[in-house]
C-alpha positions as CSV (number, residue, x, y, z in Angstrom):
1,X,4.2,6.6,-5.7
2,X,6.8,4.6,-7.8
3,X,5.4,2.9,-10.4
4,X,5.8,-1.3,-9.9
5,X,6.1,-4.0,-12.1
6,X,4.4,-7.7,-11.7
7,X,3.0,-10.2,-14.3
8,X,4.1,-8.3,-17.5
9,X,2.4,-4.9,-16.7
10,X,3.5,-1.6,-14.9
11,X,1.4,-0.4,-12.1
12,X,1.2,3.7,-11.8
13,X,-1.0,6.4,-10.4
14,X,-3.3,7.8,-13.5
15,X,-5.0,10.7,-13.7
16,X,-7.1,12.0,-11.2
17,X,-6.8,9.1,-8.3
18,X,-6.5,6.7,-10.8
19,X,-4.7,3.7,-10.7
20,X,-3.6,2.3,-14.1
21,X,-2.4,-1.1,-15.9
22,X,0.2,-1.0,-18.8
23,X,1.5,-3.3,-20.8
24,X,5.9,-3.7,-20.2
25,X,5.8,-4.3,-24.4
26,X,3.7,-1.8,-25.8
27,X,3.0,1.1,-23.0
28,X,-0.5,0.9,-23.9
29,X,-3.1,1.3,-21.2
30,X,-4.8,-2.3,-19.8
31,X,-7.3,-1.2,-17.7
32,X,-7.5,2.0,-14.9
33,X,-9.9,2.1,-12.5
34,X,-10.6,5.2,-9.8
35,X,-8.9,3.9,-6.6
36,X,-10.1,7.6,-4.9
37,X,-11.3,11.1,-4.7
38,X,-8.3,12.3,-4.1
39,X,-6.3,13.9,-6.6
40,X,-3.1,11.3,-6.2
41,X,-3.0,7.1,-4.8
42,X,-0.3,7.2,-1.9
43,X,1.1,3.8,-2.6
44,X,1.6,1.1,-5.0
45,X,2.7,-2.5,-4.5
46,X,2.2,-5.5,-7.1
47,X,3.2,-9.4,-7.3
48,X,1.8,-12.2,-9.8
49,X,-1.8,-11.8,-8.6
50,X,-2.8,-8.7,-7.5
51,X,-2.3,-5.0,-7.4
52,X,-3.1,-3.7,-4.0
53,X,-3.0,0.6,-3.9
54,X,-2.6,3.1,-0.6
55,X,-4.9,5.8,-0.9
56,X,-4.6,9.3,1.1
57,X,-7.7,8.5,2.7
58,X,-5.9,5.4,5.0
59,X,-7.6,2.7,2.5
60,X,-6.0,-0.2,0.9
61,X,-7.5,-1.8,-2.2
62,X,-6.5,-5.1,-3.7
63,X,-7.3,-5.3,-7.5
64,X,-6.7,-8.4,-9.8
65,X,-5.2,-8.4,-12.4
66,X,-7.6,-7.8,-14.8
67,X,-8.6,-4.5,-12.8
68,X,-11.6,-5.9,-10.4
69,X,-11.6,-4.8,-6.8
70,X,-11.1,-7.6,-4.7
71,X,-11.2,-6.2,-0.9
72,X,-10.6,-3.4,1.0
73,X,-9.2,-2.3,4.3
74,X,-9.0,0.8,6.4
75,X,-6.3,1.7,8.7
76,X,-7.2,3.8,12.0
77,X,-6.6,7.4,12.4
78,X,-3.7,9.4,12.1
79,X,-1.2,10.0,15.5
80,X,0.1,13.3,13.9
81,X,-1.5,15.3,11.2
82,X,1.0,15.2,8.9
83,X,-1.0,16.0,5.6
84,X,-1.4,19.6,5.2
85,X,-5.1,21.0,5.4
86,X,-6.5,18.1,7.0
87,X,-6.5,17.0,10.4
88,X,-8.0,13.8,12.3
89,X,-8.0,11.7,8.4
90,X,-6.2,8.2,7.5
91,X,-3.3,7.9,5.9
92,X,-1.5,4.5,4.5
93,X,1.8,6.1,2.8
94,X,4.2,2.7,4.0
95,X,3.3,0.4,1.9
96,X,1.8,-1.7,0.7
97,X,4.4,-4.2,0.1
98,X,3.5,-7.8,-0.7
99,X,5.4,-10.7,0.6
100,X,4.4,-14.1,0.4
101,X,0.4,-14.5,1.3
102,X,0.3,-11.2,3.1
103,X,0.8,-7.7,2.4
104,X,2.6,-5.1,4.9
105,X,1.6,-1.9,5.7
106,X,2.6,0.9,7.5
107,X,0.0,3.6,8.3
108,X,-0.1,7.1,9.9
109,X,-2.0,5.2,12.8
110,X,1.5,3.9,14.3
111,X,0.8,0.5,13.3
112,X,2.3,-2.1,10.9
113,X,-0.5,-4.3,9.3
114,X,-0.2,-7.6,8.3
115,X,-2.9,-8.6,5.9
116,X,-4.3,-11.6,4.3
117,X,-2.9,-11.6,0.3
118,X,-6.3,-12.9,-0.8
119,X,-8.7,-11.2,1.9
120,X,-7.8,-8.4,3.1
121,X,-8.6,-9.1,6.5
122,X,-6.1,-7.7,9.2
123,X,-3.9,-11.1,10.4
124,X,-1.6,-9.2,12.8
125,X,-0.7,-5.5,14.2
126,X,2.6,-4.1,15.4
127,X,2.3,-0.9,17.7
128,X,5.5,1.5,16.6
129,X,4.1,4.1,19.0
130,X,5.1,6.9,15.7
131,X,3.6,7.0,12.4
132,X,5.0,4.9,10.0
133,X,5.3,6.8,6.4
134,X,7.8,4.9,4.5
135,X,7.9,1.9,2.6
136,X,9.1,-1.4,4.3
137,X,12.1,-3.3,2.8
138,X,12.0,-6.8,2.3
139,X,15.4,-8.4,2.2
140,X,15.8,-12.3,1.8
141,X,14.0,-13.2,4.8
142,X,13.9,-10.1,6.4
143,X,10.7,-7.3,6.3
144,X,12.4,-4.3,7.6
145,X,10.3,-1.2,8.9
146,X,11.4,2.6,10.2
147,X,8.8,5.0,12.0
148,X,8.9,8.6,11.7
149,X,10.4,8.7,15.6
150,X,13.6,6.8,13.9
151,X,12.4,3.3,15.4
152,X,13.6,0.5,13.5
153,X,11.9,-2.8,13.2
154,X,13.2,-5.6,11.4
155,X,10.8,-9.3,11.4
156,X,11.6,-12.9,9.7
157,X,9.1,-13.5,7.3
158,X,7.9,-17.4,7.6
């Protein structure tokens, strides 16, 4: 994924299902911890607080800032097995985005999931009836979510 910028550090995928911490001045390396077996993270999303990581597995890990999990959540299985070689797995590839106290994500389980900044517990589902592999957009007010179908959902944030 895209590397992300919070709190005066860059966010990227290391080596090896790593997810690593620089510093914006210096480039040097803060901290990296193994977010997964896999060889890749899926997706990336930071704000002043937290990192929280997408792995090709369907997990979603929220580390602070000083590179400590702090929860984790699974999203169900996949509608469409859309990852070469592999078929019934979890995937998280939209998202996660954060947004105020909760963090969106859109899995290849059809669903968006809202969840708690600072838990990680699920606070609401939308069904989009399609996989959802892209990262929502978050416009003023506005979180704004497309599904591989071509659905288009757009929700006030409060």
């Amino acid at each position: 994924p895209k590397p992300v910028v919070a709190a005066g550090r860059v966010f990227t995928g290391g080596e090896a299902g790593k997810v690593a911490a620089l510093d914006t001045a210096t480039g040097a390396i803060v901290w990296s911890q193994k977010a997964t077996d896999e060889r890749h993270i899926s997706g990336l999303g930071a704000d002043e607080t937290a990192v929280y990581v997408a792995t090709p597995t369907g997990e979603i890990r929220a580390y602070s800032m000083e590179g400590k999990i702090r929860w984790r959540f699974e999203v169900g299985k996949e509608l469409l097995d859309m990852t070469p070689y592999r078929r019934a797995v979890r995937t998280a590839t939209g998202g996660p985005t954060p947004m105020g106290d909760r963090v969106a994500v859109g899995a290849g389980d059809g669903h968006l999931h809202m969840l708690d900044r600072r838990t990680g517990g699920e606070i609401d589902r939308w069904w989009f009836g399609s996989p959802i592999s892209a990262l929502p957009a978050v416009g003023g007010d506005r979180l704004v979510v497309g599904s591989f179908d071509g659905l288009v959902g757009c929700f006030e944030i409060r």
